[in-house]
ROBADREN-877877 format. One record per residue (C-alpha): residue in one letter; z, x, y. Coordinates in steps of 0.1 Angstrom, whole numbers, plus 5000, padded with zeros to 4 digits. Example, Ala and Ser with C-alpha at 12.3 -4.5 7.8 and 13.67 -1.06 7.14 Angstrom:
<nodes>
   res      Z      X      Y
     a   5078   5123   4955
     s   5071   5137   4989
</nodes>
This chain:
<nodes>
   res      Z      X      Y
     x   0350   2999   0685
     x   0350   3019   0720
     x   0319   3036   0721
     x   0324   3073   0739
     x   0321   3071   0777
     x   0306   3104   0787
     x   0316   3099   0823
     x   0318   3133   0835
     x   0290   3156   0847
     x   0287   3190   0855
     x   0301   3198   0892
     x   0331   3172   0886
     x   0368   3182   0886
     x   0384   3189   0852
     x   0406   3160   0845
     x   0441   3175   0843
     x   0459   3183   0812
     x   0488   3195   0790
     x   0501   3199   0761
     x   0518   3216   0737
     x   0502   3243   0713
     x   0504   3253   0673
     x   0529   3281   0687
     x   0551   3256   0711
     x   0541   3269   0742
     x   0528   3245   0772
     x   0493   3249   0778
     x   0475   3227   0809
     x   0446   3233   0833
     x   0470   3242   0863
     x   0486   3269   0844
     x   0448   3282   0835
     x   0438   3279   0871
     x   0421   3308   0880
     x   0406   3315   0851
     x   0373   3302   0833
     x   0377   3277   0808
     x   0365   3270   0773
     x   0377   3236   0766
     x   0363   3226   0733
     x   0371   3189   0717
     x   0366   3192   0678
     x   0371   3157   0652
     x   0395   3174   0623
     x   0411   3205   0616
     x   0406   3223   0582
     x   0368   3202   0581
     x   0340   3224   0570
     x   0324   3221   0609
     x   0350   3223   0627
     x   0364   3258   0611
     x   0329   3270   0610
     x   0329   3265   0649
     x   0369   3276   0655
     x   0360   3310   0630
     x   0328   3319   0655
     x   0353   3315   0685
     x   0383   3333   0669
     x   0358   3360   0656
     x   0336   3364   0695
     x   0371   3359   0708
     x   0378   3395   0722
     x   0340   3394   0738
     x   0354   3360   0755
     x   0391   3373   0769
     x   0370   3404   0785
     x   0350   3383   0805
     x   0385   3368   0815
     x   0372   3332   0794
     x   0405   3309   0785
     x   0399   3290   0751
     x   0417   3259   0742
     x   0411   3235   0711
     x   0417   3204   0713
     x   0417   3176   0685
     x   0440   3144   0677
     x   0453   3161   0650
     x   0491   3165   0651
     x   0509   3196   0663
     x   0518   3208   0628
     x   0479   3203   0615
     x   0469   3229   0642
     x   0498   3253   0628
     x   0489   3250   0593
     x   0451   3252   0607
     x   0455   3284   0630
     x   0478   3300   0601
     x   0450   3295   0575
     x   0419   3308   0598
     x   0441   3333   0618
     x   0436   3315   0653
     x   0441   3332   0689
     x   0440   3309   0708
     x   0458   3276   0718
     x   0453   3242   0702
     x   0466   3212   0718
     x   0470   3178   0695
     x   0460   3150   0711
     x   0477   3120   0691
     x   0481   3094   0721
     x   0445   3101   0728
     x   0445   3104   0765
     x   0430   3139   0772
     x   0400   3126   0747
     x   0399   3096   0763
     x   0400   3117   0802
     x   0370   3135   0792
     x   0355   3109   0773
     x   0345   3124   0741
     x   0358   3095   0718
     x   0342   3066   0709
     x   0323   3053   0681
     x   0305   3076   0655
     x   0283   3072   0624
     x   0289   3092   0592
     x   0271   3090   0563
     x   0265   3052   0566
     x   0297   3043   0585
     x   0309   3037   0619
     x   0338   3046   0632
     x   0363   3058   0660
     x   0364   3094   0662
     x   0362   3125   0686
     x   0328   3135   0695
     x   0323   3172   0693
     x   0320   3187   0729
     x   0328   3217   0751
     x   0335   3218   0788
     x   0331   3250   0810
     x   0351   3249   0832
     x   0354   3272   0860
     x   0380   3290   0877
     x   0390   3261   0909
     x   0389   3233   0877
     x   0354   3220   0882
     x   0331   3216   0852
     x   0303   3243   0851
     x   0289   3231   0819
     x   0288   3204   0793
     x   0282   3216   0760
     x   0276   3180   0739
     x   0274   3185   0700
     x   0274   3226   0702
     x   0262   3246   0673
     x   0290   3256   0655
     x   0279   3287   0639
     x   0263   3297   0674
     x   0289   3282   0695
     x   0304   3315   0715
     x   0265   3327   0719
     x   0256   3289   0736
     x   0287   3297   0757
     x   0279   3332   0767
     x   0243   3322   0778
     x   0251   3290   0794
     x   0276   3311   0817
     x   0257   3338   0826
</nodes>
Protein backbone atom coordinates (compact mmCIF):
# COMPACT_ATOMS: atom_id res chain seq x y z
CA UNK A 1 0.00 0.00 0.00
CA UNK A 2 1.59 3.55 -1.08
CA UNK A 3 1.33 5.60 1.81
CA UNK A 4 0.52 9.54 0.66
CA UNK A 5 3.75 11.44 -0.08
CA UNK A 6 2.87 14.98 0.99
CA UNK A 7 5.82 16.36 -1.00
CA UNK A 8 4.82 19.76 -1.58
CA UNK A 9 5.05 22.75 0.65
CA UNK A 10 3.80 26.03 0.60
CA UNK A 11 5.93 28.44 -1.78
CA UNK A 12 6.25 25.47 -4.44
CA UNK A 13 4.89 25.61 -8.03
CA UNK A 14 1.46 24.02 -8.59
CA UNK A 15 2.15 20.85 -10.43
CA UNK A 16 0.37 21.29 -13.73
CA UNK A 17 -2.93 19.92 -14.57
CA UNK A 18 -5.96 19.26 -16.80
CA UNK A 19 -8.79 17.73 -17.23
CA UNK A 20 -12.04 17.43 -18.29
CA UNK A 21 -15.10 18.67 -16.10
CA UNK A 22 -18.90 17.31 -15.22
CA UNK A 23 -19.96 19.83 -18.07
CA UNK A 24 -17.07 18.68 -20.85
CA UNK A 25 -15.16 21.64 -20.71
CA UNK A 26 -11.15 21.52 -20.28
CA UNK A 27 -10.10 22.88 -17.09
CA UNK A 28 -6.01 23.10 -16.26
CA UNK A 29 -3.91 25.40 -14.14
CA UNK A 30 -2.49 27.37 -17.30
CA UNK A 31 -5.88 28.22 -18.37
CA UNK A 32 -6.51 29.50 -14.56
CA UNK A 33 -3.38 31.42 -14.59
CA UNK A 34 -3.92 34.52 -13.30
CA UNK A 35 -6.26 33.86 -11.06
CA UNK A 36 -6.26 32.47 -7.37
CA UNK A 37 -6.90 28.92 -6.97
CA UNK A 38 -9.00 26.70 -4.82
CA UNK A 39 -7.89 23.31 -5.63
CA UNK A 40 -9.57 20.90 -3.32
CA UNK A 41 -8.87 16.94 -3.54
CA UNK A 42 -11.99 15.11 -2.00
CA UNK A 43 -12.18 10.75 -1.58
CA UNK A 44 -15.97 10.11 -3.15
CA UNK A 45 -18.66 12.02 -4.53
CA UNK A 46 -22.26 11.70 -3.19
CA UNK A 47 -20.28 10.63 0.53
CA UNK A 48 -21.86 12.28 3.48
CA UNK A 49 -18.25 14.47 3.94
CA UNK A 50 -17.45 15.16 0.90
CA UNK A 51 -21.05 16.93 -0.03
CA UNK A 52 -21.13 18.48 3.29
CA UNK A 53 -17.70 20.22 2.16
CA UNK A 54 -18.72 20.71 -1.88
CA UNK A 55 -22.42 22.27 -0.37
CA UNK A 56 -20.33 24.99 1.98
CA UNK A 57 -18.26 25.78 -1.30
CA UNK A 58 -21.14 25.85 -3.72
CA UNK A 59 -23.28 27.80 -1.02
CA UNK A 60 -19.91 30.68 -0.09
CA UNK A 61 -19.30 30.30 -3.76
CA UNK A 62 -20.50 33.87 -4.97
CA UNK A 63 -18.37 35.39 -1.76
CA UNK A 64 -15.32 33.30 -3.45
CA UNK A 65 -15.77 34.38 -7.42
CA UNK A 66 -15.89 38.23 -5.96
CA UNK A 67 -12.58 37.92 -4.55
CA UNK A 68 -11.72 36.58 -8.15
CA UNK A 69 -11.01 32.76 -6.26
CA UNK A 70 -11.15 29.81 -9.01
CA UNK A 71 -12.61 26.54 -7.43
CA UNK A 72 -11.92 23.15 -8.82
CA UNK A 73 -12.83 19.62 -7.33
CA UNK A 74 -11.04 17.07 -7.92
CA UNK A 75 -11.66 13.26 -7.00
CA UNK A 76 -10.91 9.73 -8.87
CA UNK A 77 -14.34 9.43 -9.42
CA UNK A 78 -15.33 9.13 -13.10
CA UNK A 79 -16.50 11.96 -15.28
CA UNK A 80 -20.20 10.82 -15.19
CA UNK A 81 -20.05 10.53 -11.06
CA UNK A 82 -19.20 14.27 -10.95
CA UNK A 83 -22.29 14.94 -13.37
CA UNK A 84 -24.67 12.93 -11.55
CA UNK A 85 -22.97 14.60 -8.25
CA UNK A 86 -23.04 18.38 -9.40
CA UNK A 87 -26.70 17.71 -10.83
CA UNK A 88 -27.86 16.34 -7.35
CA UNK A 89 -26.11 19.26 -5.09
CA UNK A 90 -26.44 21.99 -7.89
CA UNK A 91 -22.57 22.53 -8.29
CA UNK A 92 -20.81 25.73 -9.84
CA UNK A 93 -17.96 24.98 -10.26
CA UNK A 94 -15.70 22.49 -12.11
CA UNK A 95 -14.87 18.86 -11.06
CA UNK A 96 -12.19 17.06 -12.76
CA UNK A 97 -12.13 12.94 -12.37
CA UNK A 98 -9.02 11.69 -11.81
CA UNK A 99 -9.28 7.84 -12.73
CA UNK A 100 -5.49 7.32 -13.89
CA UNK A 101 -4.54 8.91 -10.66
CA UNK A 102 -1.77 11.24 -11.72
CA UNK A 103 -2.93 14.75 -10.62
CA UNK A 104 -3.54 12.87 -7.00
CA UNK A 105 -0.51 11.32 -7.23
CA UNK A 106 1.40 15.10 -8.48
CA UNK A 107 0.10 16.59 -5.42
CA UNK A 108 0.51 13.72 -3.33
CA UNK A 109 -2.70 13.39 -1.48
CA UNK A 110 -3.12 9.53 -2.08
CA UNK A 111 -1.87 6.95 -0.10
CA UNK A 112 -2.84 4.74 2.52
CA UNK A 113 -5.84 5.52 4.91
CA UNK A 114 -7.66 3.90 7.86
CA UNK A 115 -11.40 3.74 8.18
CA UNK A 116 -13.21 2.26 10.68
CA UNK A 117 -10.64 -0.49 11.35
CA UNK A 118 -9.40 -0.85 7.70
CA UNK A 119 -6.51 0.29 5.65
CA UNK A 120 -6.72 1.20 2.45
CA UNK A 121 -5.73 3.23 -0.71
CA UNK A 122 -7.62 6.30 -1.01
CA UNK A 123 -7.49 10.11 -1.63
CA UNK A 124 -6.59 12.06 1.39
CA UNK A 125 -8.79 15.06 1.77
CA UNK A 126 -6.70 18.33 1.00
CA UNK A 127 -6.88 21.79 -0.45
CA UNK A 128 -4.14 23.85 -2.16
CA UNK A 129 -4.16 27.75 -2.51
CA UNK A 130 -2.80 28.46 -5.06
CA UNK A 131 -1.98 31.84 -6.17
CA UNK A 132 -2.26 33.75 -9.26
CA UNK A 133 1.71 32.91 -11.00
CA UNK A 134 0.84 28.89 -9.92
CA UNK A 135 2.77 28.73 -6.68
CA UNK A 136 1.09 27.21 -3.54
CA UNK A 137 0.12 29.88 -0.95
CA UNK A 138 -1.48 27.40 1.35
CA UNK A 139 -2.00 23.83 2.20
CA UNK A 140 -5.10 23.08 3.72
CA UNK A 141 -4.57 19.10 4.98
CA UNK A 142 -7.86 17.45 6.28
CA UNK A 143 -10.12 20.91 6.05
CA UNK A 144 -13.26 21.19 8.04
CA UNK A 145 -15.85 20.52 5.80
CA UNK A 146 -18.69 22.34 7.27
CA UNK A 147 -16.21 25.39 7.73
CA UNK A 148 -14.22 24.83 4.73
CA UNK A 149 -14.89 28.36 2.56
CA UNK A 150 -14.35 30.30 6.21
CA UNK A 151 -10.68 28.29 6.66
CA UNK A 152 -10.14 29.48 3.06
CA UNK A 153 -11.20 33.06 3.47
CA UNK A 154 -8.96 33.44 6.66
CA UNK A 155 -5.98 31.56 5.46
CA UNK A 156 -5.95 34.14 2.43
CA UNK A 157 -6.39 37.18 3.90
Amino acid sequence: MAIATHHLKEGDKAPAFKGVDQNGNTVSLAGLKGKKVILYFYPHDMTPTCTVQACNLRDNYAALLAKGYAVVGISIDSEKSHQKFAKKYDLPFPLLPDEDLKIVHAYGVFGEKKFMGRIFDGTHRTTFLINEKGVIDKIINKPVSKSHTEEILEMWK
